[in-house]
Structure formats: structure tokens, C-alpha cells
C-alpha positions, 0 to 999 in steps of 0.5 A, spaced: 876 884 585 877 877 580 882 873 579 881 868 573 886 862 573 888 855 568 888 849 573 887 842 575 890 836 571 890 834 565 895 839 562 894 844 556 896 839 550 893 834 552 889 829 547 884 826 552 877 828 552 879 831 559 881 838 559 885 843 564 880 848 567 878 855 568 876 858 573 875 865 576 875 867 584 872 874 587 873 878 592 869 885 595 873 886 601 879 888 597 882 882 598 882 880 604 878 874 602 875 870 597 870 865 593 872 859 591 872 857 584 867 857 579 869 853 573 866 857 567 871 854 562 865 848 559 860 854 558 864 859 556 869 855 551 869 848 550 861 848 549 861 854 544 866 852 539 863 845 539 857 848 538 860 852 533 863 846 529 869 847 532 870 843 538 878 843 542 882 839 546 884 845 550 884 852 552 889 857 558 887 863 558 893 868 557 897 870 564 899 877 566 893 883 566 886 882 565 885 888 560 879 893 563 876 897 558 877 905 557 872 906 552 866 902 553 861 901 559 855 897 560 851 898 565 856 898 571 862 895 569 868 897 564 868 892 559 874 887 559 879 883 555 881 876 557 885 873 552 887 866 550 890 860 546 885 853 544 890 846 542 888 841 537 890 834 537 895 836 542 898 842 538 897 849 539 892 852 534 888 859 535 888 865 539 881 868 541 879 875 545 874 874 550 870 879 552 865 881 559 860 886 560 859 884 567 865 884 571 867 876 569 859 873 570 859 871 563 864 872 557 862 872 549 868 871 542 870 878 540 868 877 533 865 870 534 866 863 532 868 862 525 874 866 526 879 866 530 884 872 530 891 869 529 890 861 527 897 857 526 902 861 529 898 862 536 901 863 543 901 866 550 898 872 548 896 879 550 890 884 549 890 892 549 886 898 546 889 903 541 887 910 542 881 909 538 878 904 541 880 899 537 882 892 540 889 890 539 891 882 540 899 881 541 901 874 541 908 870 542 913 868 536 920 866 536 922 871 532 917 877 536 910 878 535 904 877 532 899 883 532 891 883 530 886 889 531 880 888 531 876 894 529 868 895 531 864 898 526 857 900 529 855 903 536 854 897 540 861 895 542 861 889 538 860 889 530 866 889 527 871 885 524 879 883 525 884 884 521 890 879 518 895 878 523 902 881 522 909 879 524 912 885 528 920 882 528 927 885 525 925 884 518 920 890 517 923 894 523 919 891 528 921 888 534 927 884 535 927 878 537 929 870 537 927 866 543 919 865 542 917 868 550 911 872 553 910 879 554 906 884 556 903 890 551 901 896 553 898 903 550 900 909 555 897 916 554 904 920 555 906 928 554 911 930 549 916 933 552 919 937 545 911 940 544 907 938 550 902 934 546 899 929 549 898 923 545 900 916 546 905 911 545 904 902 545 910 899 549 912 891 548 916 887 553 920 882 551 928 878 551 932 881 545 937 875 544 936 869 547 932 869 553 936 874 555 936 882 557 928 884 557 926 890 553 921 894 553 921 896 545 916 903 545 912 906 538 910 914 538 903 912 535 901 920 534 900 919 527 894 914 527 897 912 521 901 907 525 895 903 528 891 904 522 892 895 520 895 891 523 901 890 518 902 899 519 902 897 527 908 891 526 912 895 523 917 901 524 918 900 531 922 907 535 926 903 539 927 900 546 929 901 552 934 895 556 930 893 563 935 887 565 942 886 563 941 879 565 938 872 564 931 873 563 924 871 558 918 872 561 915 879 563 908 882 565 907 888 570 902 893 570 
């Protein structure tokens, strides 16, 4: 098992040389204990990007699940998806993907350096696969959330390219929201009961008017039309179902 967490001081919008850490714990006892941290944020993060022309004031890993991959594996392990925010002079900037092909012992950019997934808009985000195989990045926004979906483009697991980010809200009937809060997406195969088909459909937790009654919004992706960018994945969202009808914002479950 492996947990990896943002800690320590300063925060995550801090301007100063200093940063929030990163680190990862494990356990091969199925819990019972664990190591102690090891600080993997300098040379996986801060010293790539600076190496890459792109030094950061700071950087927090996405809360919620580590996505495991269903399709690729190497050596061992299933591949995961770790996702995460960068900040510039104290402001949010980036979103990036971070992928491991040996159960959190190192970690690599998907889709490298040069350019971030979603860049401006960037916030608490969220990774899943589409059925495809392709790797789909959720981000928050106040109006519902920004998608991006990186499509590999050879056999090894790493050739590709990331499309433009697209904003899933009310106005291409997509999700509805006005609050700017967290969220867990997730792509879950399903049997449809009208013809038993076995397909899939992409579900999307978030509050729908303030922070309040969360919702899990759902879109039939039988058509692979309805992923085949990010802009097509945004829109035309089937509908939602209502998991509180109370004060409530963030979300997360597995």
C-alpha cells in the first residue's frame, strides 16, 4: 500500500524560496505499519521544471484516489496517475499528470515539460482512463470543470500528446455548477439494462448550487464519439443524481 500526502510549512501560496513538501509512506502489511516519509518532491518536481525552464514556487498533489491503471503494466506493477497543481509568484498556474511504473519509486510528466495540460484556470484536479486507454485529467472551476485527455500515440505507454483543455458547465450542457469546489471523477464499466450491453459510463461528483447538495453528474460514453476530444467529453452530459440535500462541497469516494 502507499500513501503519498502534501506537508509541512510554508504553505502551497507561498512566494518564498521554501516550499510545501511531498512525500510517500508505504506499507507491505496491509496497514498495520508503516515507513516513515521520504520527500520525493525536489527530484521529482521542483527540479525538473527548473531544469526544464520552468522553476515553481510550489506544488500539492491532487487529494483523493491515486488512479491505478487498467491497461498498462510494467514489469510488476499497474501503472498510476498522480495529479497535481504547480503555483507562480503565489498564484495558481498549472495542472500536470504524474505518472509511476514502479509503485511510486519514481515519477515522470505525462507528456513532458514543455506543456502543462490545463495552464491558467488550474485547480484541485483529478486523473481517470477512458475506455480507451487514454488519460483523462478533470480540474476544478467555479463554473464545473475543466477536462483534458491525453491520447498516446505509439505502444510504449508514453508517446502522445494532450489535447485543449475544455470547460464542462451549463452552457454546452455539461455540468452545473457556480462554486469552484473539488470533486472525484470516475469511468465505470456498467451493464445496460434496456439490452445488456456492457459499456461504460464517466460519473463526476460536485455541489450544484453553492456549496451545496452534491451530485454525481453521469455520461453514457457507449459512442466513443463522446470522448473522442476533450471539447466532445465536456458536453452533452445525461444528467445527475442528488447525494445530499444538504450543506455540502468537497467529495471523493472509491
Amino acid at each position: 500500500m502507499m500513501i503519498v500526502s502534501c506537508s509541512g510549512f510554508p504553505g502551497f501560496f507561498s512566494k518564498d524560496e521554501k516550499h510545501l513538501g511531498w512525500a510517500r509512506w508505504y506499507s507491505d502489511d496491509n496497514g498495520q505499519t508503516w515507513t516513515g516519509p521520504e520527500y520525493i518532491d525536489m527530484k521529482y518536481i521542483y527540479e525538473p521544471l527548473a531544469a526544464a525552464g520552468t522553476p515553481v514556487n510550489g506544488f500539492f498533489v491532487g487529494s483523493g484516489k491515486i488512479h491505478q491503471s487498467r491497461y498498462i503494466k510494467k514489469d510488476k506493477y499497474y501503472r498510476l496517475y498522480c495529479v497535481g497543481s504547480t503555483q507562480e509568484n503565489g498564484g495558481n498556474k498549472k495542472n500536470w499528470v504524474l505518472y509511476s511504473d514502479d509503485f511510486g519509486e519514481s515519477w515522470d510528466f505525462l507528456g513532458g515539460l514543455k506543456h502543462a495540460p490545463i495552464v491558467d484556470t488550474a485547480d484541485e484536479p483529478k486523473a481517470e482512463e477512458l475506455p480507451d486507454g487514454s488519460v483523462l485529467l478533470s480540474s476544478r472551476d467555479v463554473n464545473g470543470r475543466y477536462y483534458n485527455i491525453y491520447t498516446f500515440s505509439g505502444n510504449d505507454g508514453i508517446s502522445g500528446s494532450w489535447g485543449e483543455k475544455a470547460l464542462s458547465s451549463s452552457a454546452n450542457k455539461g455540468l452545473i455548477a457556480n462554486n469552484g469546489c473539488n470533486g472525484e471523477v470516475q469511468v465505470v464499466p456498467v451493464v445496460r439494462k434496456a439490452d445488456g450491453v456492457k459499456t461504460f459510463i464517466a460519473l463526476q461528483s460536485l455541489p450544484t448550487s453553492g456549496r451545496n447538495y452534491v451530485s454525481i453528474f453521469y455520461k453514457d460514453l457507449t459512442d466513443k464519439d463522446t470522448y473522442a476530444s476533450p471539447a466532445n467529453f465536456a458536453k452533452n452530459w445525461d444528467g445527475r443524481y442528488v447525494v445530499s440535500n444538504t450543506s455540502s462541497a468537497y467529495s471523493t469516494w472509491s
